[in-house]
N, C-alpha and C positions, 0 to 999 in steps of 0.2 A: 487243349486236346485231351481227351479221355482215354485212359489207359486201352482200352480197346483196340481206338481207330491210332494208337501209338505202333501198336503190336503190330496189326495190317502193315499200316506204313513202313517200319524197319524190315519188316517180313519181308513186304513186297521190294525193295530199294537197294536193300542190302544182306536178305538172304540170312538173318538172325535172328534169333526169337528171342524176349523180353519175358525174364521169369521174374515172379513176384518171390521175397522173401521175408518172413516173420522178423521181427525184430525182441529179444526179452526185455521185458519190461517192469520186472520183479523187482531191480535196485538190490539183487545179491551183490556182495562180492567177494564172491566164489564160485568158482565155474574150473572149465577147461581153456586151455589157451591150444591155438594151433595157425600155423604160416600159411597165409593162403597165397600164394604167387612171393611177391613181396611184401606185405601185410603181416602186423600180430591181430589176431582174431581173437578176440575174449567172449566164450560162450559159457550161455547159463543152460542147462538140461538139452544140450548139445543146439539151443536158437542163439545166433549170434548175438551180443548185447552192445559190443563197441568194436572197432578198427582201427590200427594206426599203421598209419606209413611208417615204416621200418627206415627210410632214410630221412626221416626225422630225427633218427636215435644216433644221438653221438656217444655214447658209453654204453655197456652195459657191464656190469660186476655181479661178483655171486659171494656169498659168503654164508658158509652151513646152509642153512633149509630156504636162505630169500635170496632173490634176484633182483638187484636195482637198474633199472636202466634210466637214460639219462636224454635229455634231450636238446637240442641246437634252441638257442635264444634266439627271440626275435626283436629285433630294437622297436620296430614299429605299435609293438605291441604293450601296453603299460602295465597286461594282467595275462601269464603266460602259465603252460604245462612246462615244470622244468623237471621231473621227477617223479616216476612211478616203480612201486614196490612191492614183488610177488612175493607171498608165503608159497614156498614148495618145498616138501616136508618128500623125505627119503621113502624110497617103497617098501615096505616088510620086503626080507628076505635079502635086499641089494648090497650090493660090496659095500668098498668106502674108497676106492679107486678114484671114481669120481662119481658126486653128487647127482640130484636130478636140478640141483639149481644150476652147476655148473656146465652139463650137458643144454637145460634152454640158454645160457650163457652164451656157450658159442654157436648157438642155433642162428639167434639175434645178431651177434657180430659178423655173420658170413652175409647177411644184407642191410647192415648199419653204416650208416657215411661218415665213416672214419680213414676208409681209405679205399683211394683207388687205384689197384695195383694194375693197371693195362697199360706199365710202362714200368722198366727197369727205376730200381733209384739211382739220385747219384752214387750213393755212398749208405752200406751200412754200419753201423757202427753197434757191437756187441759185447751186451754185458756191462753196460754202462752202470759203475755202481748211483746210486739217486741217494743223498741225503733229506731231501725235500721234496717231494712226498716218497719214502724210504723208500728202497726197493733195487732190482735190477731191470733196464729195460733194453730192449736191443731199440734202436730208433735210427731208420729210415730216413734219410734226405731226400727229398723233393724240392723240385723248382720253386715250388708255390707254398711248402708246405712242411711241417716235421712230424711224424707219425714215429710213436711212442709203443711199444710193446711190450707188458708186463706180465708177470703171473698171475695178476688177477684184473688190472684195469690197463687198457689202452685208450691214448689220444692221439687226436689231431689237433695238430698247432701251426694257424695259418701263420705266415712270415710277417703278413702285415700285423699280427697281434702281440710281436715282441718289441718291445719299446728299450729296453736298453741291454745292454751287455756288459759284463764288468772283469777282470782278471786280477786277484788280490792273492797273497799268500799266508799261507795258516800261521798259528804263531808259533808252532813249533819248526816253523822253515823247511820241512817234508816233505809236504802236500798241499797241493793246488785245487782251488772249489770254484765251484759254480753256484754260489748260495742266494740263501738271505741277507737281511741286514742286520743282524742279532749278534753276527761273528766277523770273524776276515775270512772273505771268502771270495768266490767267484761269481756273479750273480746273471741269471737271464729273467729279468721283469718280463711278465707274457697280462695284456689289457685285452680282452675277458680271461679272468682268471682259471685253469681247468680246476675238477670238483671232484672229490671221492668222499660221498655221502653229503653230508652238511656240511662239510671241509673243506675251506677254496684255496687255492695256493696260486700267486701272485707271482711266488719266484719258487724256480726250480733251480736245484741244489747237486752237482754234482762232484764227487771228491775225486781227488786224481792223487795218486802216489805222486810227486815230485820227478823223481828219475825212472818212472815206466814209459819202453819207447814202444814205438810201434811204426807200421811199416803200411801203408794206405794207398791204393790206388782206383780214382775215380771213373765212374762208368760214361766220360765223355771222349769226347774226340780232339786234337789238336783243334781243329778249325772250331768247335763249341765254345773250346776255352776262351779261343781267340775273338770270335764276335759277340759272342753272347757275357761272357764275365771280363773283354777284356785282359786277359794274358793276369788276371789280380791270383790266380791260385794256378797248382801245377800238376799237372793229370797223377803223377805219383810224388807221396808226398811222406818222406823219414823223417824220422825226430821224437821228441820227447807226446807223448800222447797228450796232455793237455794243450801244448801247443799246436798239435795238428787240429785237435776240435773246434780251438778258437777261430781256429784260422777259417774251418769250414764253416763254421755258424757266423761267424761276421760277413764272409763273400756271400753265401747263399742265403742268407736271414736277410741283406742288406743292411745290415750294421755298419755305421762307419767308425 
């Protein structure tokens, strides 16, 4: 059918018109970037040159004048986009409050599928100090899922991609880890591993003071607890803080 009698047809059927638009074709790369609905838009002398679904983008970070964002693997696929890399250089005259990388940063994360918040989590947990990959994140329980909040990079980490769990004590007997394998530590293995820049981290590392308590209560119901996990953890829940997190990441990770 010829673009023509296309136009007629939707016209007449459904009341829409079929606009034609340029494509750039110069092989710049550098341009403007702009959101169109859910979409990053990369245009050359303001003609679009390429498109990407935004919930394709599992990361994005910023760091001085670039923005990396990062993208969901595809197993099917043997040759894949797993990372693309904006130069965005600060505007004459701009504070230092925050960047222009850092502002498209969270442009991107407010329609990146990392997390879907259209539902309470169980449980947050704040301030989590991170040995592996350093840092502090606040991280999110979900049924299905752990979402990862940083000052500069966030993840999603589905339940089915943590393969083991481990509880070990440091050797100065203080402190309690979540690590690697390199020390005595506490270890959460996660197959595909998440990525900050060229960087993959397999196990994520958290340190726990020993005797820090803390006091937790989950956003479920008696009857949740009861059919759905089984009576195995308890709507509020005292005690030493590493022990409360094991407890919550082996019941909702399905760690046995």
């Amino acid at each position: 059918m010829s673009l023509g009698k296309m136009k007629t047809s939707i016209a007449t059927k459904w009341k829409e018109e079929i606009k034609t638009m340029d494509t750039a074709i110069k092989g710049w790369n550098y341009g403007e970037t702009e959101i169109v609905g859910k979409n990053l838009q990369f245009k050359v002398n303001g003609v679009p040159a390429f498109e990407i679904p935004l919930s394709n983008v599992s990361n994005c970070s910023s760091n001085k004048n670039e923005a990396i964002i990062e993208f969901h693997g595809n197993d099917d696929c043997s040759v894949g986009l797993v990372e693309m890399r904006f130069h965005i250089p600060q505007p004459d005259g701009a504070g230092d409050e925050e960047t222009a990388s850092e502002l498209f940063r969270q442009n991107i994360m407010q329609f990146a599928d990392v997390e879907m918040e259209t539902e309470l989590p169980i449980v947050l947990l704040t301030g989590m100090p991170c040995q592996t990959p350093r840092g502090r994140y606040d991280i999110k329980v979900f049924p299905t899922f752990l979402s990862f909040h940083g000052k500069s990079y966030d993840y999603k980490i589905l339940n089915k991609s943590v393969t083991r769990l481990f509880l070990l004590p440091h050797k100065d007997n203080r402190r309690m880890y979540f690590v690697d394998n390199r020390r005595m530590y506490f270890v959460m293995h996660i197959n595909p591993p998440i990525r900050q820049g060229q960087t993959r981290y397999s196990y994520i590392v958290f340190e726990f003071v020993k005797d820090e308590k803390a006091e937790i209560e989950l956003n479920l119901t008696e009857e949740q607890l009861k059919t759905q996990y089984k009576n195995r953890i308890e709507k509020n829940l005292v005690g030493y803080l590493y022990e409360i997190v094991v407890k919550l990441f082996r019941v909702f990770v399905g760690i046995k």
